[in-house]
TIGU-869898 format. One line per 4 residues: their letters; for each residue x, y, z of N, C-alpha, C. Coordinates in pm, whole numbers, plus 50000, padded with zeros to 5 digits. Each point is the difference from the previous one (the first is absolute). Layout:
N
A) X/Y/Z/X/Y/Z/X/Y/Z | ...
% end
This chain:
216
XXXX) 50085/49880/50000/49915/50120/50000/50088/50125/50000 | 49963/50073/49933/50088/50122/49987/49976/50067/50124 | 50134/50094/50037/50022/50079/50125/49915/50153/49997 | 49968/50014/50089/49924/50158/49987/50142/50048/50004
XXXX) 50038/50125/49948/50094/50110/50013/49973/50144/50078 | 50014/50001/50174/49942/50108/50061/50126/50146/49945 | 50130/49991/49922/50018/50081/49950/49968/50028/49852 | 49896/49927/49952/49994/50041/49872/49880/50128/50026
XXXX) 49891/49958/50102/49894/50083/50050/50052/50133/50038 | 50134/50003/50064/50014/50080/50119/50073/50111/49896 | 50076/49939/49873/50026/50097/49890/49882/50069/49952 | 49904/49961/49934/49859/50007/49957/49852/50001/50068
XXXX) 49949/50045/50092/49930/49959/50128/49866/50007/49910 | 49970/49969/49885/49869/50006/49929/49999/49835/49977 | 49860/49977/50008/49942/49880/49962/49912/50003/49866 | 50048/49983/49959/49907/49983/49844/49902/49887/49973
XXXX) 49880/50081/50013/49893/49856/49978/49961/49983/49880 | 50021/49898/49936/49957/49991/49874/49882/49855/49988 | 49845/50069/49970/49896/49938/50047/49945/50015/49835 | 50015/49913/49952/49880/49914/49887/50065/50071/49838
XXXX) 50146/49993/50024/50044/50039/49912/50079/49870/49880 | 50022/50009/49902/49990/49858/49882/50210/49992/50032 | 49999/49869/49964/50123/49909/50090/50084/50102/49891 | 49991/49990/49861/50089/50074/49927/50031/50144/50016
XXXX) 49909/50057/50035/50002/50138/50032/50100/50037/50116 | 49952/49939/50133/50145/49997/50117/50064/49960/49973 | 50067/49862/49878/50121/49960/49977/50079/50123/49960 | 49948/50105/49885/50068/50060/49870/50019/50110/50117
XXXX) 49896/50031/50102/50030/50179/50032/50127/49969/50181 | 50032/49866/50032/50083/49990/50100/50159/50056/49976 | 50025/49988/49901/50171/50062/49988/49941/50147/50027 | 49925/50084/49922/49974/50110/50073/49984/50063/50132
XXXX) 49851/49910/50032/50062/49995/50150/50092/49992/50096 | 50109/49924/49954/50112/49973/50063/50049/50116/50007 | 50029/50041/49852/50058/50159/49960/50030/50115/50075 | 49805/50010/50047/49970/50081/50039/50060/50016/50140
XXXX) 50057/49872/50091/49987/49995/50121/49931/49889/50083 | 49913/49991/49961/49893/49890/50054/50045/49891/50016 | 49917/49927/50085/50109/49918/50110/49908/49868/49996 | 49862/50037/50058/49893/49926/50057/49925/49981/49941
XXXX) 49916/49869/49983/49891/49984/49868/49941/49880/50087 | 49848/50038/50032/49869/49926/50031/49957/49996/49897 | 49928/49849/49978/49916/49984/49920/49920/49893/50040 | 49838/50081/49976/49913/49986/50114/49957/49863/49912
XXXX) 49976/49879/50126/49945/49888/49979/49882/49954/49860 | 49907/50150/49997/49842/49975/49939/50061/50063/49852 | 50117/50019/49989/50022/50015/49850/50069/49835/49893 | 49863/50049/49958/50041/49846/49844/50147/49978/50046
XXXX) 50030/49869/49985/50098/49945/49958/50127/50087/50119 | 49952/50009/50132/50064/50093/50068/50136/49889/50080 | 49973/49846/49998/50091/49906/50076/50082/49987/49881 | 49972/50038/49926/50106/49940/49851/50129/50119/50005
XXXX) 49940/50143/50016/50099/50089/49926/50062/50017/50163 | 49966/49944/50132/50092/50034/50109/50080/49892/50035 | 49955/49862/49925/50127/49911/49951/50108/50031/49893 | 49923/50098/49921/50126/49976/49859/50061/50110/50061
XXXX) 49958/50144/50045/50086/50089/50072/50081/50011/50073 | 49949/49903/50148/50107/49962/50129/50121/49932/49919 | 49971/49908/49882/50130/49950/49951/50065/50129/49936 | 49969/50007/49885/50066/50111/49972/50079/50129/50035
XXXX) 49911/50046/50085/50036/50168/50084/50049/49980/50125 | 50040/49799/50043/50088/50014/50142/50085/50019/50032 | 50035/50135/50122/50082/50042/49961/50005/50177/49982 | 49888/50015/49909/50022/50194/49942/49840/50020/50050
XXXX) 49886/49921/50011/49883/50020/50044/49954/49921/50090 | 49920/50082/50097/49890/49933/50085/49858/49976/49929 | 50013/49873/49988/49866/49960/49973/49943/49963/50070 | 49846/50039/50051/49933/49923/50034/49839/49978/49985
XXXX) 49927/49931/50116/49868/50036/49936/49878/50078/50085 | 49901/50058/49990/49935/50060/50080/49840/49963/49974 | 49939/50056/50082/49831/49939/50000/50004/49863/50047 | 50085/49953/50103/50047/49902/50068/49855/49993/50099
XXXX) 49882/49912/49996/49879/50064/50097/50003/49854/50105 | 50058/49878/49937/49990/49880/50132/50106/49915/49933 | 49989/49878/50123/50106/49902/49980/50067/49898/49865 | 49857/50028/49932/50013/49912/49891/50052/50145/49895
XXXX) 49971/50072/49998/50087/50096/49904/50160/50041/50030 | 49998/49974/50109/50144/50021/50079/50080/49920/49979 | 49963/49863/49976/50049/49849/49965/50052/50018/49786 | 49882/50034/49961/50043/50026/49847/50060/50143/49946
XXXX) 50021/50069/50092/50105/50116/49951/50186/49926/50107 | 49979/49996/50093/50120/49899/50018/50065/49889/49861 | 49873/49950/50012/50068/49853/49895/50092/50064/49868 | 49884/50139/49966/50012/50070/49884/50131/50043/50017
XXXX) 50105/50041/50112/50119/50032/50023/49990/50188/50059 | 49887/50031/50042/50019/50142/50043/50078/50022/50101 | 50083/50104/50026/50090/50019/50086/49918/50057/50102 | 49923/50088/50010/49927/50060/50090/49822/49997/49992
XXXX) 49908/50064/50066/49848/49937/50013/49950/50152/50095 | 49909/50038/49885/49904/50108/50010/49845/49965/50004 | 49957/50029/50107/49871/49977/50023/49941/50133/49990 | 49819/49998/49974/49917/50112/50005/49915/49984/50182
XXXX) 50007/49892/50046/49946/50036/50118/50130/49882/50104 | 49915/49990/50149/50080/49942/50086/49959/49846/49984 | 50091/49918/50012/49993/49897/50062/50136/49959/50073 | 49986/49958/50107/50063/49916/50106/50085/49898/49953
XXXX) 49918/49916/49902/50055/49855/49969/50104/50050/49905 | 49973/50083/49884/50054/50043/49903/50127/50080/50050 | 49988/50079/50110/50137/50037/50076/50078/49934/50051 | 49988/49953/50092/50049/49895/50061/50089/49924/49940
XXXX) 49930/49931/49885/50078/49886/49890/50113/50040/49920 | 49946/50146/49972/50136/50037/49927/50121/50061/50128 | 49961/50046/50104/50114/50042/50097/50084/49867/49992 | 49908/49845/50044/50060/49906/50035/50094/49945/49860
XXXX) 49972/50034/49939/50081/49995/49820/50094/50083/49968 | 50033/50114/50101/50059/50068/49967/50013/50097/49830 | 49848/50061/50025/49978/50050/49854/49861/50119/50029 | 50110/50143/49943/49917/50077/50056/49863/50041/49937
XXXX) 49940/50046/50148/49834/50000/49938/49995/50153/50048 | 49879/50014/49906/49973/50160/50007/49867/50005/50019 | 49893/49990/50092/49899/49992/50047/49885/50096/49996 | 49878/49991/49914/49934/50132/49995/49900/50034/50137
XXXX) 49992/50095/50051/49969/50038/50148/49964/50139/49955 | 49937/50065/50113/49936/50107/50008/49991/50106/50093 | 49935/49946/50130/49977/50053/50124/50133/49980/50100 | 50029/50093/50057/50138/49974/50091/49977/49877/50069
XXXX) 49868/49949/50038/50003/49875/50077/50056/49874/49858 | 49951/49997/49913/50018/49904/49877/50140/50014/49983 | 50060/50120/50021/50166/50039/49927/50090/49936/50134 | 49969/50007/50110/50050/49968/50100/50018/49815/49997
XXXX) 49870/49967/49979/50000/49811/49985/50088/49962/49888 | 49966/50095/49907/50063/49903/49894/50184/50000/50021 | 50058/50115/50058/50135/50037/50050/50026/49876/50096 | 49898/49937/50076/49997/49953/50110/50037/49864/49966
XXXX) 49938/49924/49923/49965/49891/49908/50117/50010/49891 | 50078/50085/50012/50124/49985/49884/50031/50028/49909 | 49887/50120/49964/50044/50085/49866/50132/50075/49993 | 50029/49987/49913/50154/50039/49937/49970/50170/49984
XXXX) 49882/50043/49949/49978/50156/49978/49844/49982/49975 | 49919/50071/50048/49850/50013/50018/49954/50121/49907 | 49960/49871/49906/49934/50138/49845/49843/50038/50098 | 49998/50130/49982/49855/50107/50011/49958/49973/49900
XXXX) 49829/49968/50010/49959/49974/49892/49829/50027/50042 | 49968/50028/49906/50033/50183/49894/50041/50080/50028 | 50123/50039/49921/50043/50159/50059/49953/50088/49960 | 49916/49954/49926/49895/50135/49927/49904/50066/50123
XXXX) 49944/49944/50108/49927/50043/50102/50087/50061/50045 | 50135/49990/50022/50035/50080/50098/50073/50127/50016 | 50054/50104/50061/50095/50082/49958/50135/49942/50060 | 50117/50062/49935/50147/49960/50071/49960/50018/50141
XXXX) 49969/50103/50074/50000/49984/50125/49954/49949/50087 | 49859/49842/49961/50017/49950/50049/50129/49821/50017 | 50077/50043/49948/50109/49927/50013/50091/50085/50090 | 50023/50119/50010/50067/50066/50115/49912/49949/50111
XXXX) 49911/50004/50004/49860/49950/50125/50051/49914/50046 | 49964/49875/49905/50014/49870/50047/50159/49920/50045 | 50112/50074/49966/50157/49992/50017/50020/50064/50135 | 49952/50118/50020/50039/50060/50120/49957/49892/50118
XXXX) 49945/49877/50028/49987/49958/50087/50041/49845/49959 | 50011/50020/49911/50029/49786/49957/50135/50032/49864 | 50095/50098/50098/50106/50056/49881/50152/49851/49966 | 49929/49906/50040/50064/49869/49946/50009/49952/49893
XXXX) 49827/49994/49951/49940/49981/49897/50059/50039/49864 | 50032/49955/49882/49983/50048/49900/49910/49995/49893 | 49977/50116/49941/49854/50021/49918/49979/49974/49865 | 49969/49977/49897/50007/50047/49854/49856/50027/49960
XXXX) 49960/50118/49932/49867/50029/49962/49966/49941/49873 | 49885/49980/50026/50002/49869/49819/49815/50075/49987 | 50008/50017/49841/49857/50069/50016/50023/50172/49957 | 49998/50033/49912/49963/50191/49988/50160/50071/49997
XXXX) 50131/49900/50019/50100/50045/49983/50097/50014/49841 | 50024/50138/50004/49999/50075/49866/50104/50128/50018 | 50089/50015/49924/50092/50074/49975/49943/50155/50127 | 49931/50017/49953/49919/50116/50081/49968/49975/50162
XXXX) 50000/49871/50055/49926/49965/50110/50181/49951/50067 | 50090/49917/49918/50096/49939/50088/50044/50106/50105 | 50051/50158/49944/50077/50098/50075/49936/49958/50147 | 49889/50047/50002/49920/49988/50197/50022/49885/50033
XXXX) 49950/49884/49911/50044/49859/50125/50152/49943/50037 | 50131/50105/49862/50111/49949/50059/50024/50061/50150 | 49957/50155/49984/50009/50063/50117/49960/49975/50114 | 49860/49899/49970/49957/49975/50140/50046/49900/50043
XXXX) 50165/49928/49951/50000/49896/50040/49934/49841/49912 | 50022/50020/49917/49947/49868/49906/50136/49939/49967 | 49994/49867/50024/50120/49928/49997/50011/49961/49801 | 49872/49966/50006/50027/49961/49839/49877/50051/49908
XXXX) 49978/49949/49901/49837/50064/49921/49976/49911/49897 | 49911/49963/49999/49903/49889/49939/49923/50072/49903 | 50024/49992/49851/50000/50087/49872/49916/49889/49920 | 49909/50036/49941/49955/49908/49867/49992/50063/49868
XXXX) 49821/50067/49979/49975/50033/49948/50049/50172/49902 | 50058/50037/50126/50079/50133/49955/50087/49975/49952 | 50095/49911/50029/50141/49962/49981/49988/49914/49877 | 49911/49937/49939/49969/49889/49909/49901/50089/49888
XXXX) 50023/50144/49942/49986/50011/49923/49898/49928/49893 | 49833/50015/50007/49956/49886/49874/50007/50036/49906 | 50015/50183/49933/50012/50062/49870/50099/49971/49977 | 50132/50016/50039/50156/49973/49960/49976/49825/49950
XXXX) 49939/49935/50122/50020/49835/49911/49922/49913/49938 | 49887/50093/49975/49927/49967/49868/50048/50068/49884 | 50107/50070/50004/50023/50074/49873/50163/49922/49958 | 50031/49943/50117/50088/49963/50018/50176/50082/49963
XXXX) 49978/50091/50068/50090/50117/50035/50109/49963/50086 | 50063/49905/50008/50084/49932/50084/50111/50146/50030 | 50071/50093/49958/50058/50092/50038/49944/50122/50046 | 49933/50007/49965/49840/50086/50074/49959/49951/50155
XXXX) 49997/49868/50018/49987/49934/50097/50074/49996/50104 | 50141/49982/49964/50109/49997/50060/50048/50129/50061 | 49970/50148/49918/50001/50116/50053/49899/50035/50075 | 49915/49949/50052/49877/50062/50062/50036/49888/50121
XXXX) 50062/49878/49987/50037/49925/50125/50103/50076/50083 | 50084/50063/49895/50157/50095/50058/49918/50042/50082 | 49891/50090/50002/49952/50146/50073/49973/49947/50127 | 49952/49851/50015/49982/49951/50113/50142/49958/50112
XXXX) 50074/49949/49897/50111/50002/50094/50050/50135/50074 | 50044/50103/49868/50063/50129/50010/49911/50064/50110 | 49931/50009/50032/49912/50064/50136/50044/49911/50102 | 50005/49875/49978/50038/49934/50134/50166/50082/50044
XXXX) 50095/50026/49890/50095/49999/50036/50032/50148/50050 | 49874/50083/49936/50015/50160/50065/49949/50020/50094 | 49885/49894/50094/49989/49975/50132/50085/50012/50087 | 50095/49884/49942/50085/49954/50082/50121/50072/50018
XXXX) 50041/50106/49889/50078/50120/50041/49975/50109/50059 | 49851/50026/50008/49950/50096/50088/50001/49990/50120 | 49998/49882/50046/49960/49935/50133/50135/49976/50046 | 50092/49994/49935/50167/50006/50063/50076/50082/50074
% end
């Protein structure tokens, strides 16, 4: 089974979800990605043919990418994204069993939670980093909220995060960010603009990295 890479994340702290997109399409636009920076690549369980391309990927990209899979919702999906070779396991809500199994596997899980009581269990139970989910409900500050008292925790907002929205949640403390639909471009890859694509992925990194000089 391929190794998660916690410095490939820690270069790149974006998670790229790529949900119901065609196997050829993520094959052709990944060197870009790479390009761009990008590190991390979910690909959520309920997309066609989604155990195939995180087998042919983990082989391929082990090593320069984190692959893994997300929409992880119980045991038996947890069992066929493993087999499939994912390095890491993104869920949309909590489960216990589903935590647990991967702590005891040593394979990090990213747990979707909500309420400081939910963000607290799932930390508790062995999440590796506790995705907010929807971050569209919320503002950055309640992640300053919920840190100022459970400042152990690490967060990633998954849900409404967008070039425009990352600035407040790096500030408030967001360990990582859980990107799909913004970041996955569908005009660029139905037109199939692969350098078009790849520059509009830059913008995502390049903000991460003027964060991170501001904040120095």
């Amino acid at each position: 089974m391929p190794k998660f890479s916690w410095n490939l994340l820690e270069q790149m702290p974006i998670v790229a979800i790529a949900r119901n997109l065609k196997a050829d399409d993520l094959y052709t636009l990944l060197p870009g990605f790479r390009q761009a920076g990008l590190t991390t690549l979910e690909i959520t369980l309920n997309t066609p043919g989604a155990e195939k391309m995180i087998e042919a990927f983990a082989k391929e990209f082990a090593g320069k990418l984190n692959i893994g899979a997300g929409t992880v919702r119980n045991m038996d999906e947890l069992g066929r994204a493993l087999r499939a070779g994912a390095s890491f396991i993104v869920t949309p809500i909590l489960d216990e069993r589903v935590i647990r199994e991967c702590r005891h596997q040593h394979i990090p899980v990213f747990p979707g939670a909500f309420t400081p009581t939910e963000i607290y269990r799932a930390w508790q139970w062995g999440a590796s980093i506790v995705k907010v989910f929807p971050a569209t409900a919320v503002e950055p500050a309640y992640f300053r909220d919920v840190m100022a008292p459970l400042d152990e925790v690490k967060l990633m907002p998954t849900g409404g995060v967008t070039l425009e929205t990352i600035p407040g949640f790096y500030k408030a403390g967001a360990s990582a960010f859980g990107i799909g639909s913004p970041l996955f471009d569908k005009e660029l890859i139905s037109r199939r603009d692969w350098h078009g694509l790849q520059e509009h992925f830059a913008k995502f990194s390049q903000l991460i990295e003027t964060l991170r000089q501001e904040s120095a």
